[in-house]
C-alpha positions as CSV (number, residue, x, y, z in Angstrom):
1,X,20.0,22.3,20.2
2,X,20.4,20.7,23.7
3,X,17.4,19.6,25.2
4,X,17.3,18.5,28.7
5,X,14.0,16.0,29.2
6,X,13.1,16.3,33.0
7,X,10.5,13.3,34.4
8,X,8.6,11.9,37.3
9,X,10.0,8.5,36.7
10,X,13.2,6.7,35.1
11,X,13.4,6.4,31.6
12,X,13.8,2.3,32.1
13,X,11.2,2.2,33.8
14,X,7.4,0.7,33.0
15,X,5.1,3.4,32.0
16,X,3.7,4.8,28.1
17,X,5.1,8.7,29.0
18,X,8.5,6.6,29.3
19,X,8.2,4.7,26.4
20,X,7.2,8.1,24.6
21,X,10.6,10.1,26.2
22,X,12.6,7.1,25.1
23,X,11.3,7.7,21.5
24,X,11.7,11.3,21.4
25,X,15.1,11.0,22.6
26,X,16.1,8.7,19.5
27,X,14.2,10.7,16.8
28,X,15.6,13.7,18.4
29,X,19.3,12.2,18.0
30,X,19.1,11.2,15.0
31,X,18.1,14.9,13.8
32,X,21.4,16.2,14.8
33,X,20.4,17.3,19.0
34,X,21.7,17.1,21.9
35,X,19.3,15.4,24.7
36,X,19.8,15.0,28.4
37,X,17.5,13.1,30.3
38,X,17.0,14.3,34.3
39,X,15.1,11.7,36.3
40,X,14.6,9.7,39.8
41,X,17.7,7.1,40.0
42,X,16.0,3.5,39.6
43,X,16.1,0.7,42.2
44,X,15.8,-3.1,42.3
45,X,17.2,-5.5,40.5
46,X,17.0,-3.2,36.9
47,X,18.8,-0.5,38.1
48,X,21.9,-1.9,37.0
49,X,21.5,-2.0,33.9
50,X,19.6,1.4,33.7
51,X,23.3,3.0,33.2
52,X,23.3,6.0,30.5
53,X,25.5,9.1,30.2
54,X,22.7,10.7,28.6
55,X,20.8,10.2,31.9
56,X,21.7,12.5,35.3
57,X,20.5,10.3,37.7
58,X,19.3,12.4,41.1
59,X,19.2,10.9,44.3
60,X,15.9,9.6,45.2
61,X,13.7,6.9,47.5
62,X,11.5,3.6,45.9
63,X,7.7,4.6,46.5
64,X,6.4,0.8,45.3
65,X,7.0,-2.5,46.7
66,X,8.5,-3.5,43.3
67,X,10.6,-1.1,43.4
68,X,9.8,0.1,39.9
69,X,9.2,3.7,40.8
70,X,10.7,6.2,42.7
71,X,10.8,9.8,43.5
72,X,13.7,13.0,44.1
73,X,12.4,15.1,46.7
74,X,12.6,18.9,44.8
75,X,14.5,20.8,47.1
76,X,18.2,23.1,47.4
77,X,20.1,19.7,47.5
78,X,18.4,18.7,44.5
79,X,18.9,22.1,42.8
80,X,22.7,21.8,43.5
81,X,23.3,18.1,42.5
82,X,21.8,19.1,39.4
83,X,23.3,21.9,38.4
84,X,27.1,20.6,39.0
85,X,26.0,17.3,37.0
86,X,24.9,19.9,34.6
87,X,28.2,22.0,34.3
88,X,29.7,18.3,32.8
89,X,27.3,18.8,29.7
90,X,26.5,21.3,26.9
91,X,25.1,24.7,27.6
92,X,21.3,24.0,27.9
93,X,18.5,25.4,25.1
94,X,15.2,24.4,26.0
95,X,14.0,22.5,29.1
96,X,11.3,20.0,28.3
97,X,9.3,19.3,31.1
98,X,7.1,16.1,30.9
99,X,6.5,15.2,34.4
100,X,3.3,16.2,36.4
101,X,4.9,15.6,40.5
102,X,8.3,16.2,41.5
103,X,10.2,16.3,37.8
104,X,7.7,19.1,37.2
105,X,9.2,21.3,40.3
106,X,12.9,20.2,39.6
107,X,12.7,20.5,35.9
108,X,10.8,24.3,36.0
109,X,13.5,25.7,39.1
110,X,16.2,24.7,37.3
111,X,15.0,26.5,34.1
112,X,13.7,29.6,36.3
113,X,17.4,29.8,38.0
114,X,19.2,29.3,35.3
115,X,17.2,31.4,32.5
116,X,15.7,28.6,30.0
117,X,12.9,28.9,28.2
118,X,10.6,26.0,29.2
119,X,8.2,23.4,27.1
120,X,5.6,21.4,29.5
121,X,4.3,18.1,27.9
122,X,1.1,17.4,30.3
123,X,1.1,13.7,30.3
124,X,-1.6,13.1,33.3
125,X,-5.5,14.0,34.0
126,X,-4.0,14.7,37.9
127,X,-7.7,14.8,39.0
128,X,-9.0,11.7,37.5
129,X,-5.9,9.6,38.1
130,X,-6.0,10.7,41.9
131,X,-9.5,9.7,42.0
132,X,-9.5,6.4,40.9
133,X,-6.9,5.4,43.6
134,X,-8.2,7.1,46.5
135,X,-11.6,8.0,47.9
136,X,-9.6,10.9,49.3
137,X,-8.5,12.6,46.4
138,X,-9.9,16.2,47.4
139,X,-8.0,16.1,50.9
140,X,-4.7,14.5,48.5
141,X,-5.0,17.4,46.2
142,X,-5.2,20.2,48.6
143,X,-1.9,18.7,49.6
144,X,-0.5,18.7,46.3
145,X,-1.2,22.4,45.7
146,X,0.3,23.0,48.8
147,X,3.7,21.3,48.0
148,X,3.5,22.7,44.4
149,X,3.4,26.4,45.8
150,X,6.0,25.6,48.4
151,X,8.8,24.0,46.1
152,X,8.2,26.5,43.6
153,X,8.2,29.5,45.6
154,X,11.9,28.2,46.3
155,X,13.2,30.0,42.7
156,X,10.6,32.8,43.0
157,X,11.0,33.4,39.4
158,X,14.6,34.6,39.4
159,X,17.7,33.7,37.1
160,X,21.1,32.9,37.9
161,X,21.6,36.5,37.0
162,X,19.2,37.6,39.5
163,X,16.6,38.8,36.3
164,X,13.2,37.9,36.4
165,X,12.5,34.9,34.2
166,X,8.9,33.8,35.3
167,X,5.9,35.8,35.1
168,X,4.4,36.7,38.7
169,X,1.6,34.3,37.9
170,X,3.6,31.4,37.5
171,X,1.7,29.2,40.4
172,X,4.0,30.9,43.3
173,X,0.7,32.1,44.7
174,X,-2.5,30.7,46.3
175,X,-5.8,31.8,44.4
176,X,-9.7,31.1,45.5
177,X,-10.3,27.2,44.8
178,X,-6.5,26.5,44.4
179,X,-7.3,23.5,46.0
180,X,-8.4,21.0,42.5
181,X,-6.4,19.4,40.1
182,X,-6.7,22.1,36.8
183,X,-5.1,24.4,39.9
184,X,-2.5,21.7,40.2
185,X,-1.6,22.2,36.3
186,X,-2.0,25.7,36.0
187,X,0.6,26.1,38.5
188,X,3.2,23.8,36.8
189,X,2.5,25.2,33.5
190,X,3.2,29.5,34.1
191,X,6.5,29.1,34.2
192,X,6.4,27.3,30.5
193,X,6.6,29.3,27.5
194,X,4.5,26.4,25.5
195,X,2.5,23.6,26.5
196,X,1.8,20.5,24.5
197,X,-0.4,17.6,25.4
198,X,-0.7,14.3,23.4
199,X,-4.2,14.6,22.3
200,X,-6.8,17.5,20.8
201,X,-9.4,16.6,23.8
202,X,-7.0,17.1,26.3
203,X,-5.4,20.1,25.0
204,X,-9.2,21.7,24.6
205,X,-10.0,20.5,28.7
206,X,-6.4,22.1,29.9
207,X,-7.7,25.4,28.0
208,X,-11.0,25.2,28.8
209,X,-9.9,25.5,32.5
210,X,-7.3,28.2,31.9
211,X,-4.4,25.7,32.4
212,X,-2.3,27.5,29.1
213,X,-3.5,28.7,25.8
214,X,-3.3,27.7,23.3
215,X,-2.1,24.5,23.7
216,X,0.1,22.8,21.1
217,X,-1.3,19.0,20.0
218,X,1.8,16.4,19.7
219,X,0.2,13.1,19.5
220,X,2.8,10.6,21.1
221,X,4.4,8.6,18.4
222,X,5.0,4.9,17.4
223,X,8.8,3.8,16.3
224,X,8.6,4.0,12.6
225,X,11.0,1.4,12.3
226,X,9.9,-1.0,14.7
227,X,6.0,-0.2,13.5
228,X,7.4,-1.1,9.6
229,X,9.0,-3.9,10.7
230,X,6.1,-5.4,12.7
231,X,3.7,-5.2,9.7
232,X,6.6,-6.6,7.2
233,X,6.3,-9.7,9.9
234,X,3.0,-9.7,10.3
235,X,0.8,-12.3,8.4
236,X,-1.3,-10.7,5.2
237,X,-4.6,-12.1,6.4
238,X,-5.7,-13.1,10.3
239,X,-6.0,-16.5,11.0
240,X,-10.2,-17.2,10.1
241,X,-10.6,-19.4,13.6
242,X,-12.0,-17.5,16.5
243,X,-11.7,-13.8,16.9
244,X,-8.1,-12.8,18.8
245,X,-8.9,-10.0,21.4
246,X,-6.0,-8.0,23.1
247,X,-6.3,-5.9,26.3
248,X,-3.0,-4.0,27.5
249,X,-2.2,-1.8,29.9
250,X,-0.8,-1.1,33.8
251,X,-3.6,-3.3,36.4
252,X,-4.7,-1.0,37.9
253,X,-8.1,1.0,38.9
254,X,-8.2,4.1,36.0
255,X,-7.9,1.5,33.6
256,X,-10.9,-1.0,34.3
257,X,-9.9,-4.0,33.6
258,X,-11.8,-5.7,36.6
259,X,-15.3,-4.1,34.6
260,X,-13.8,-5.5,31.2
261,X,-13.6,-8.8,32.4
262,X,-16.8,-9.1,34.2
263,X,-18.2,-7.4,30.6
264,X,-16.9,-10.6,28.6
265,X,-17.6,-13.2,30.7
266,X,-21.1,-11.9,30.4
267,X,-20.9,-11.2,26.7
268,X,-20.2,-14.9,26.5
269,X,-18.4,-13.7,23.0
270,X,-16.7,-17.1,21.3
271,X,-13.3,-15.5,20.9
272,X,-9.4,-15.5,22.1
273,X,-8.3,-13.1,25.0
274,X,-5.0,-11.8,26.0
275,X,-4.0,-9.6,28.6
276,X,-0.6,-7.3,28.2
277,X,0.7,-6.4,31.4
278,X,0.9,-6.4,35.2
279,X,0.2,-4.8,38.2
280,X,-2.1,-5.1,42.0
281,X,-4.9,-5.9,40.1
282,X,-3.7,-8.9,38.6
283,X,-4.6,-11.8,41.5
284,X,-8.5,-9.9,40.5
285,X,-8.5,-10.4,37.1
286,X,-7.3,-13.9,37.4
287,X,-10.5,-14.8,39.1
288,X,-12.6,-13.4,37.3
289,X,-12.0,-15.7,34.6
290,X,-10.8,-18.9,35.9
291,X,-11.9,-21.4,34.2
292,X,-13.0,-19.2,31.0
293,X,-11.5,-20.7,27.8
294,X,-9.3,-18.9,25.7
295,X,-8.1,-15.8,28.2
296,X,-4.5,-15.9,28.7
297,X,-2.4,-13.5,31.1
298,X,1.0,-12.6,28.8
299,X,2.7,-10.6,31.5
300,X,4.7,-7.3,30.5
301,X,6.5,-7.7,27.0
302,X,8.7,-5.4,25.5
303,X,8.0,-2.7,23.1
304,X,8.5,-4.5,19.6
305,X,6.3,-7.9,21.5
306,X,3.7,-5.6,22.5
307,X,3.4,-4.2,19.1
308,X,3.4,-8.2,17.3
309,X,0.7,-9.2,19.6
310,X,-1.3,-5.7,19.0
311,X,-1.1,-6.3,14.9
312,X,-2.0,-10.0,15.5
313,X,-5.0,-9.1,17.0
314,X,-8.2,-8.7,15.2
315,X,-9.2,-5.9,17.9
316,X,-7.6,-4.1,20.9
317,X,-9.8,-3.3,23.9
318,X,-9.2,0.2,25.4
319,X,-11.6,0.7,28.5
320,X,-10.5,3.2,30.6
321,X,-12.7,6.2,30.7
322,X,-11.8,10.3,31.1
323,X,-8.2,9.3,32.6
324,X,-6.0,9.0,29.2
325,X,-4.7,12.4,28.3
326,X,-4.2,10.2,24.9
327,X,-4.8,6.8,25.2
328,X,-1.8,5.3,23.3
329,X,-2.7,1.9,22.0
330,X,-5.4,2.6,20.2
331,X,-3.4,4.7,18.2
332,X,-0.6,2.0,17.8
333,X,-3.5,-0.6,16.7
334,X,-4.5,2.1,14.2
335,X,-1.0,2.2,12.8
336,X,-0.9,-1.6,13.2
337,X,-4.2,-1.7,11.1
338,X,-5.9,-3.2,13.6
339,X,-9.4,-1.8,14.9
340,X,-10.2,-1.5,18.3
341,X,-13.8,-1.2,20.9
342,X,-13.4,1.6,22.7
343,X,-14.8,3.0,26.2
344,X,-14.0,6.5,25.9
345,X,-15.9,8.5,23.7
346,X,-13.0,11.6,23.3
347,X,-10.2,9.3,22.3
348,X,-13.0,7.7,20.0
349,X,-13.6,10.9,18.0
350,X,-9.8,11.5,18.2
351,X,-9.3,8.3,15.7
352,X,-12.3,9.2,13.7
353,X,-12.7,5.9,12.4
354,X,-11.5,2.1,12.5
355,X,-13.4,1.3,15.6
356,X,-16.7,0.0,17.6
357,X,-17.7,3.0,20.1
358,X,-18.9,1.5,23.6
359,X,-22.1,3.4,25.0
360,X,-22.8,4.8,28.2
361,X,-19.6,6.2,28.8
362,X,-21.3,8.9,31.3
363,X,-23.9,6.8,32.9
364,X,-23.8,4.4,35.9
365,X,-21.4,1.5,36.0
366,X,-23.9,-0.7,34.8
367,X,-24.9,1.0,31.8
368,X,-21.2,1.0,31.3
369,X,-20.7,-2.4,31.7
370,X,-23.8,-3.0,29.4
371,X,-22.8,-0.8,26.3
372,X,-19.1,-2.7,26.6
373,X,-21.2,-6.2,27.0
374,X,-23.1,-5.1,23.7
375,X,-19.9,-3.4,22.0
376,X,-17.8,-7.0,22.1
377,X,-20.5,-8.7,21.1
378,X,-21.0,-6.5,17.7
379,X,-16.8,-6.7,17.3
380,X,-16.5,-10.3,17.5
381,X,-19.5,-10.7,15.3
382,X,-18.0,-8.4,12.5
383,X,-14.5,-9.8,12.7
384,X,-16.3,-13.4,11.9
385,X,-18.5,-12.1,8.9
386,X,-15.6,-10.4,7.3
387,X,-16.9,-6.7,8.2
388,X,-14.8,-5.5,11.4
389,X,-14.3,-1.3,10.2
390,X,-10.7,-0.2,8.8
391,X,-8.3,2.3,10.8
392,X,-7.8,5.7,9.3
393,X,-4.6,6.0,6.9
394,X,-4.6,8.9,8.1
395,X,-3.8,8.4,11.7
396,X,-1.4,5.9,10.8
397,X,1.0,8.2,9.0
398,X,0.6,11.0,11.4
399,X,1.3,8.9,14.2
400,X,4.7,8.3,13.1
401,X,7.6,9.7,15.8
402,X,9.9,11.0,13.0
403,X,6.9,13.3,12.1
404,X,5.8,14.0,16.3
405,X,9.5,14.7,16.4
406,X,9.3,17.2,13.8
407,X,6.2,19.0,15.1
408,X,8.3,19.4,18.4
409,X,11.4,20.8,17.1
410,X,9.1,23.5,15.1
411,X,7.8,24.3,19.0
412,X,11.3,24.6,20.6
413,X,12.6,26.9,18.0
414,X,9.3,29.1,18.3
415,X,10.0,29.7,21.7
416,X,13.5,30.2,21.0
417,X,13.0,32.9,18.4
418,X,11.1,34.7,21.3
């Protein structure tokens, strides 16, 4: 088959859904497929390198002050540098759309004119993520529905050959309180002939609000090779000085690591701390704990780094709560056998096991911080007696990509038999 991956951001870029697309791209090649990747063109100083004639690169504007990220405006001009890039590759199967913005509009138009049965990969709670960055989120989601109707209305649902390939439903029309962010999705996602989202909880919420149904669950994956190779490194037994915590993860609001911090200098927990990362919060979190032994700031580190420090660890810290449509790393400590305290109660019954559930998840920030105060204290106090709980073999092995890879071949070729 020939895939073509459409996304909000760069595949070089910083960001788990990239690091996921990077993956499935591999696992995808090495079955035997074809896979084009259609995204933003970087900037900055990494966009040299970024160079891949897998990639079509579309024209596009930086929307940080780093640079990192940027976006292609969906549009005719879009549509028509894309399809004569296009015309230089393989004739297209399946469009996999895992964008939630602008690669959402670009990827499902150039499917709609063009004929090609579309698979959506919701990577983003749009209403939670908007939320946590804005105390204007209602006014920047009426907006949002607004741009969604307008750049999809563009392809009104018709092929190259003038045939109808979207259903009239498909989000080209405004409905009663189409004005939230589970409108937002359900407009992207009635043009798709499946939908798959990374975790059971999210999949249930995106049904549960009439987003698709049913919704296929395709856990995001962990690099077999790079996972066996990190536990072939890593050392048979922790080192028995003072408990080695590990927090990763972008710096930013939705993720709470400004409340994490705050929670551990008040735990007053004997243990190591490192942070994985970057991003505006950073200057924060640096105050919070000056002068607080043992918490070190490691920066961003590549994939395989990430993954030493994770299985070094005797627990990963996840704290954000209701935004991750997965929540990634406690899935790649799981693998990593590594246990992990964690804030949010869904991605908590998604691992079943191997962890130390933080309370108060749905209460006030301070009964938050509390139940994360009393949840490191009870982790650091098990990993020195001995008892810290064991991760699930079960997620381990299903969390593999070469089997996530498989799981979304079998979804491609059910829409193709259609």
């Amino acid at each position: 088959m020939h895939i073509v991956f459409v996304g909000d951001q760069h595949l070089d870029s910083l960001g788990g859904a990239q690091v996921s697309m990077r993956l499935q791209r591999r696992y995808l090649e090495r079955a035997g497929h074809t896979v084009t990747v259609v995204a933003p063109r970087m900037h900055g100083p990494r966009a040299r390198s970024s160079a891949d004639p897998a990639n079509i690169d579309l024209p596009s504007v930086p929307i940080t002050t780093d640079r990192e990220y940027s976006m292609s405006w969906p549009g005719r001009r879009t549509d028509r540098i894309l399809d004569r890039a296009m015309t230089r590759r393989p004739p297209v199967d399946v469009v996999h759309v895992q964008a939630d913005f602008w690669g959402a509009f670009i990827g499902h138009r150039y499917a709609a004119r063009h004929g090609i049965p579309v698979v959506h990969t919701m990577h983003n709670r749009v209403d939670v993520g908007i939320a946590a960055v804005t105390p204007l989120h209602r006014p920047v989601l009426a907006v949002l529905n607004l741009w969604r109707r307008r750049a999809l209305r563009d392809v009104a649902g018709v092929g190259s050959d003038g045939s109808s390939t979207v259903p009239d439903s498909a989000g080209f029309k405004s409905a009663a309180g189409d004005g939230d962010g589970w409108a937002f999705l359900r407009g992207i996602a009635r043009g798709a002939s499946a939908v798959t989202a990374p975790s059971t909880h999210f999949a249930r919420r995106l049904e549960e609000h009439d987003v698709f149904g049913p919704v296929d669950v395709v856990w995001n994956g962990i690099d077999d090779e790079v996972r066996d190779a990190t536990l072939a490194t890593a050392p048979s037994q922790r080192d028995p000085g003072r408990p080695r915590l590990v927090w990763l993860g972008r710096m930013s609001p939705e993720k709470r690591l400004l409340p994490f911090l705050h929670a551990f200098v008040e735990s007053g927990v004997d243990a190591e701390l490192e942070i994985i990362g970057g991003g505006a919060q950073r200057a924060a979190a640096e105050r919070i704990v000056s002068g607080v032994r043992g918490v070190r700031f490691a920066g961003k580190l590549s994939y395989p780094e990430t993954l030493a420090r994770i299985a070094a660890a005797d627990a990963l810290v996840q704290t954000s709560i209701g935004f991750e449509t997965q929540g990634m790393t406690p899935f790649e400590a799981a693998t990593l056998g590594t246990p992990s305290v964690i804030s949010d109660p869904d991605i908590a019954a998604e691992l079943g096991g191997g962890l130390w559930a933080v309370a108060g998840a749905s209460g006030t920030e301070d009964q938050r911080r509390a139940g994360l105060v009393d949840a490191l204290r009870r982790a650091v106090s098990d990993i020195a007696a001995g008892t810290a709980p064991v991760p699930m073999r079960e997620v381990s092995e299903a969390f593999r990509q070469s089997s996530r890879t498989a799981a979304m071949v079998e979804i491609y070729e059910r829409v193709l038999a259609r």
